[in-house]
Phi, psi and omega in degrees: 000159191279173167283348178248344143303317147352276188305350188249333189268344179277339183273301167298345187285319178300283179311309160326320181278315158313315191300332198306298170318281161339284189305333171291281189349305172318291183295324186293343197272326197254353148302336168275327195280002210255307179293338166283347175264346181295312188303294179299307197300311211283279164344317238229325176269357193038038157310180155261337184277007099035256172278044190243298178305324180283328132016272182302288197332321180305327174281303185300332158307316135007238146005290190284323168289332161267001158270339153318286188310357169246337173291306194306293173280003161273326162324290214303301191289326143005311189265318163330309211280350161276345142298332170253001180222306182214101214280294177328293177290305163309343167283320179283313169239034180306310194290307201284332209254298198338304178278007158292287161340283199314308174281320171279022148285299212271314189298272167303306164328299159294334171282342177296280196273012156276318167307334176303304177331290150323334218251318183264355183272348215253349205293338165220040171265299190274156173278155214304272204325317171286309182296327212284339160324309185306303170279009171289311191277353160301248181027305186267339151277335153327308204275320196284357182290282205296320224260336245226309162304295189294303185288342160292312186287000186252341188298308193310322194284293189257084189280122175227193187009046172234165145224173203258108176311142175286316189286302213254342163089355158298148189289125180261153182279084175284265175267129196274330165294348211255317190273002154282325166239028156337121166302346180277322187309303147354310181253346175307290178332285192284326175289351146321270213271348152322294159290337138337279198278028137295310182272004199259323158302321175286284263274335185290298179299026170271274143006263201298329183281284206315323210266288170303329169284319187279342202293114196295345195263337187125213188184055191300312160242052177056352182289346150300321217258299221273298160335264181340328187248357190259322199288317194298326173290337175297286213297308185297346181270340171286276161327283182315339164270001155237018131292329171305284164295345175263002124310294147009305221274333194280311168310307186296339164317295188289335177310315217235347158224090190290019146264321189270355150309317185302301186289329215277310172312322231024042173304061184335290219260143161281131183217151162289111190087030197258137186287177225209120221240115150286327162207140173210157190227132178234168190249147184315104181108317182309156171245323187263122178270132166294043206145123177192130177294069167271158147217131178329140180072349202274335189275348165274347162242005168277329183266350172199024179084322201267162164271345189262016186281135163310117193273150152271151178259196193258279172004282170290357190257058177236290166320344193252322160322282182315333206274326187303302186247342188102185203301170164154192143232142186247037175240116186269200173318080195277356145280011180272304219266330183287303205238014162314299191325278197296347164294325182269352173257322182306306172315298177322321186288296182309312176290320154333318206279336178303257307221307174303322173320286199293349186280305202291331187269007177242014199292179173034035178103340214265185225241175151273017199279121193270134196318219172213169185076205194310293198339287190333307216290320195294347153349300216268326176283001210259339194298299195305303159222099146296333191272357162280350214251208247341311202306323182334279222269308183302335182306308156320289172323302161292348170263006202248349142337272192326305185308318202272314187280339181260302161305011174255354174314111055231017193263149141253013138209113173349092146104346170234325195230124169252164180297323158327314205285347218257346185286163162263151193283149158113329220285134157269188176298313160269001173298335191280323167307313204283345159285321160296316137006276173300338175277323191296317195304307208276326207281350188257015171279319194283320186311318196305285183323321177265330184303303205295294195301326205289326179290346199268305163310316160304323206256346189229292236273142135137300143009247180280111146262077183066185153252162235235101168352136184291132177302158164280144166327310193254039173273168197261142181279015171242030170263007164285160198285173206258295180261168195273145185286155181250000000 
C-alpha cells in the first residue's frame, strides 16, 4: 500500500474507533442528567420511588465515566493524526478548524470534565440542587462539543466563510457565524445526536433487560423493568428522529455534492423519478445490475422532496466535475458509498424495530420473562439477544461515517482540496504501518478495558445505591445528596 492509502486506513481506523465512544458520551451525559432530575424531583415529593431513580442514575453515571475516560484518549490521537499523516492538509486548513479545535478544548471540553468531576467527587459534598447542575452542564458541553466538530467537518462537505490566500493558497477564516451556520451542519447536527441517543438507549435496554431477566433476587421494584423501558423508548424515539432527520440531512446533501447522492444510488444515467433499489446484485465492471429490488420515485424525494424531480447521475456529474476542476477522476467508490447507505439505515431500522419489540412486551407491567414450551424457548434466545441491541446503533453510526467521508472522495474538502495533496511530504510507508501497529495495539487494550468495565457494571452497579451522606442539622430534608460517593 502507498503512503496515501497507509494514511487514509490509519485515519479511519482512528476516527471509526473514537466515534464508537462519542455517541454514548453524549446520549449517556444527558440521560444521567434526565434521571438524577427524575430522582430530585421524586425525592423532593417524598415519593418512594426515589431510590429507584437514583439507582438507574447510579448506572448510567458509570457508564458515562467510563466511556469519557476512553473517548478523552482516542480524541486526543485523533487530533495527533493531522500533524502526523497529514501535516499538508493542516496547513491548507488550520486558520478554519483551529477556532473549532479551540473552542471544543477549551470551551466545550472544559466543561465536559470539570464539571464531570464535580458532579462525581461532589456527590456528597455539594447540595442536591448544585450536583445536580453539574451534569446538566456536562450534558451542554457535550452538545456544544458534537456541535463545533460537526461545523468543522461540514466545512470539508460544503466550503464556506472562507478565502484563499493568494501567496500562500491557504483557506482563510472569514465570518465565523457564517461557518457555523453552514446548512449541512444545520442538518448534520440533530442527526447526529439523534443517533447518539440511539445508542445510549440501547446500551441502557441492553443493561436494564439483562437485569430484569437474571436478577437472582427478583425485580422486586421494578427499576430494572423500568431501565429497559426508559432504554427502550430512548432508542425507538431516536429512530425515528434520524429518520427525519437524515431526509433533512439528504436533500441538503444532494444541494450541495449531487455525486455522493448519485453513488449512494449508484445511480449512472440522469433520471427523472428515480427509484431507490433496496438490494441489488451487479456483475463485477457492470454499471446496471442485473437484480434489483425497487421502490419507485424514492430516490427523487428523498433527494429532493419531489418523486418526479430529475436525480443527476454519476456519468454527467463526472463530465461536469471534469469541465469544473480539469482532468481527473471524481467519482469514489461506488459499492463503498451503496451498501455504507444501506448498512446505516438497515442497522438503524433494526434497532428501532428491537426497541419497539421490547415496549410491546413489557406494556402494561409485564416483565421479560419468557414463556414455557417453543415460545418460551424463542423468548429466551431473542432476551440473549438483547445484549447485541447496542452493537446495532454503533453500526449504523460507522456505516453512515464511511458513507459521508468516502463518498466525498477524492476531495477532503469538496471542490478545493484533494486528498493526495493532503498526506505529509517526506512520510514513508512504513513509518505509517509501524504507527499503525501501535495504535491498533493500543486501541485493542482500551477495547478489552471498556467491554470488561462496562459487563462489570452491568452486573453489579444499580441494587444498593450506597449510602446517603448524613443532613446537616439545620438542612431542608430534600437538601440531602441525591447518589452516592462512588
Amino acid at each position: 500500500m502507498t503512503a496515501l492509502e497507509l494514511s487514509r486506513l490509519q485515519f479511519a481506523v482512528v476516527t471509526v474507533y473514537h466515534y464508537l465512544f462519542v455517541p454514548l458520551s453524549i446520549s449517556l451525559a444527558t440521560l444521567t442528567a434526565v434521571l438524577q432530575t427524575l430522582a430530585y424531583r421524586a425525592r423532593r415529593r417524598g415519593r418512594p420511588d426515589a431510590a429507584r431513580w437514583q439507582g438507574l442514575t447510579l448506572v448510567a453515571g458509570k457508564l458515562l465515566m467510563i466511556t469519557f475516560a476512553v473517548g478523552i484518549v482516542t480524541g486526543l490521537v485523533q487530533e495527533f493524526q493531522f500533524g502526523l499523516s497529514w501535516s499538508a492538509f493542516a496547513r491548507f486548513y488550520g486558520d478554519v478548524f483551529g477556532p473549532t479545535l479551540a473552542i471544543e478544548g477549551m470551551l466545550a471540553f472544559f466543561l465536559e470534565a470539570t464539571f464531570l468531576g464535580l458532579w462525581w467527587f461532589g456527590a456528597d459534598r455539594l447540595r442536591p440542587a448544585l450536583h445536580l447542575a453539574t451534569i446538566w452542564v456536562v450534558a451542554v458541553g457535550t452538545l456544544i462539543s458534537a456541535y463545533v466538530i460537526l461545523a468543522a467537518n461540514a466545512f470539508m462537505q460544503n466550503p464556506v466563510a472562507y478565502t484563499l490566500d493568494p501567496e500562500t493558497g491557504r483557506a482563510r477564516l472569514g465570518d465565523f457565524t457564517e461557518l457555523l451556520t453552514n446548512p449541512v451542519v444545520l442538518a448534520a447536527f440533530p442527526h447526529t445526536i439523534a443517533g447518539a441517543f440511539a445508542g445510549g438507549g440501547a446500551l441502557l435496554l441492553a443493561i436494564g433487560a439483562f437485569r430484569a431477566w437474571r436478577a437472582d433476587g427478583g425485580d422486586p421494584d421494578g427499576r430494572w423493568r423500568l431501565l429497559t423501558r426508559v432504554g427502550a423508548w430512548t432508542t425507538l424515539v431516536s429512530g425515528v428522529a434520524v429518520a427525519g432527520t437524515g431526509d433533512l440531512l439528504g436533500k441538503v446533501m444532494t444541494a450541495v455534492q449531487p455525486m455522493k447522492m448519485a453513488a449512494a444510488e449508484a445511480l449512472y444515467a440522469t433520471q427523472a423519478g428515480a427509484p431507490f433499489s433496496l438490494f441489488a446484485v451487479g456483475a463485477p465492471g457492470e454499471k446496471e445490475p442485473f437484480f434489483s429490488l425497487d421502490v419507485p420515485w424514492l430516490l427523487s424525494f428523498l433527494a429532493t422532496g419531489d418523486p418526479t424531480a430529475t436525480v443527476q447521475g454519476i456519468d454527467d456529474l463526472q463530465a461536469q466535475y471534469v469541465a469544473q476542476f480539469g482532468p481527473g477522476e471524481y467519482v469514489p467508490v461506488v459499492p463503498v458509498a451503496y451498501w455504507s447507505f444501506r448498512f446505516m439505515i438497515g442497522f438503524g431500522v433494526l434497532a428501532a424495530a428491537v426497541a419497539a419489540w421490547v415496549l410491546w412486551r413489557t406494556r402494561r407491567g409485564r416483565d421479560l420473562a419468557p414463556g414455557t414450551g417453543l415460545s418460551g424457548l424463542a423468548d429466551r434466545w431473542l432476551l440473549r439477544g438483547l445484549w447485541v441491541v447496542p452493537v446495532l446503533p454503533a453500526l449504523a453510526a460507522t456505516a453512515g461515517w464511511l458513507f459521508t467521508e468516502t463518498a466525498r472522495q477524492p476531495w477532503l474538502v469538496f471542490g478545493l482540496f484533494r486528498t493526495a495533496d493532503g498526506v505529509s511530504p517526506g512520510l514513508t510507508a512504513g513509518e505509517i504501518a509501524a504507527s499503525l501497529a501501535g495504535f491498533a495495539v493500543v486501541y485493542g487494550v482500551l477495547a478489552v478495558v471498556w467491554v470488561r468495565l462496562v459487563l462489570r457494571v452491568a452486573r453489579t452497579s444499580g441494587d444498593d445505591p450506597g449510602p446517603e451522606a448524613e443532613a446537616d442539622e439545620t438542612a431542608e430534608a430534600d437538601e440531602r445528596p441525591l447518589v452516592p460517593t462512588y
